[in-house]
C-alpha positions in Angstrom: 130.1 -6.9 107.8 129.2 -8.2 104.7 130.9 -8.7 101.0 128.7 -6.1 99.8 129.7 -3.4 102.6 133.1 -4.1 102.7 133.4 -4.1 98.7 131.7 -0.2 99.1 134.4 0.6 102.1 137.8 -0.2 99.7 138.4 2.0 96.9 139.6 -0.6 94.7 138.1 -4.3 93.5 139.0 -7.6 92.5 138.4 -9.0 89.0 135.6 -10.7 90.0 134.3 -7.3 92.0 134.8 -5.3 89.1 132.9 -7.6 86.8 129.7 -8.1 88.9 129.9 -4.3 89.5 130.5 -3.6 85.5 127.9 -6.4 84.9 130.6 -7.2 82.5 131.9 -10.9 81.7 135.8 -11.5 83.1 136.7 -12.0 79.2 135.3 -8.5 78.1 137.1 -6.7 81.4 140.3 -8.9 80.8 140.1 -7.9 76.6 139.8 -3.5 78.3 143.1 -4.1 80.1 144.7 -5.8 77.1 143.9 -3.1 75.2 145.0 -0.6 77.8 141.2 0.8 77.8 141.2 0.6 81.6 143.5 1.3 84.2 144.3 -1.5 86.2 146.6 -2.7 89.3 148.9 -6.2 88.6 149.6 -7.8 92.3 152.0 -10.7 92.1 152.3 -10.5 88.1 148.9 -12.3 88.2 145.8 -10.8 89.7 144.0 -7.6 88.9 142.6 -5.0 90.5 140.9 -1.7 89.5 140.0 1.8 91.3 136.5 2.2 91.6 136.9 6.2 90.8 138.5 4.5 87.2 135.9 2.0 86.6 133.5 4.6 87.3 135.4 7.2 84.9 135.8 4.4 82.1 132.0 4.0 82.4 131.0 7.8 82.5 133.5 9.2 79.9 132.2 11.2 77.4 132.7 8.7 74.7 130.4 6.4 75.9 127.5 9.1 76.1 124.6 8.6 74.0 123.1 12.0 73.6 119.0 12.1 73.5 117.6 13.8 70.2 116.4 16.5 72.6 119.9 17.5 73.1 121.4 16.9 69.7 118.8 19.6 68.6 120.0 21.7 71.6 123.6 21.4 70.7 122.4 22.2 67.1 120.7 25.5 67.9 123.7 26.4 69.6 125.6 26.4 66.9 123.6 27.8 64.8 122.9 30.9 66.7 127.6 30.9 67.5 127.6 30.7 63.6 125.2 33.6 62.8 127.0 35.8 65.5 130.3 35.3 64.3 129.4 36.4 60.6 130.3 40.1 59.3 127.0 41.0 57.5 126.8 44.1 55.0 
């Protein structure tokens, strides 16, 4: 078996595992869980591990979304048309 099939088998990674699959640098991964930005495991008081379901979360979250201008307009509309429905005209 290799590293990269046994690293999709365990639900959680290393450090290292969550940095390559981040393609973030230890110091920017290590600066989230300083922060308490990221959920994270302590084994032995020393080193870190991290649920793949949370990394995956922290990268998906809502927040981080950068909406096209396709769907700003969308969203736009939308309100427009709850706005215009809501209104008591006379």
């Amino acid at each position: 078996m290799t590293f990269k099939q046994m690293m999709h088998q365990r639900p959680f990674l290393s450090l290292e595992e969550a940095c390559e699959y981040l393609s973030l640098k230890p110091a920017t991964l290590y600066s989230y869980t300083h922060k308490r930005v990221l959920n994270f495991f302590r084994l032995r008081g020393r080193k870190l591990y991290f649920l793949k379901k949370d990394l995956d979360d922290f990268v998906l979250n809502e927040g981080n979304l950068v909406k096209s201008k396709q769907q700003i307009e969308k969203e736009a509309n939308q309100h427009i048309l709850e706005e215009d429905n809501g209104r008591d005209y006379e």
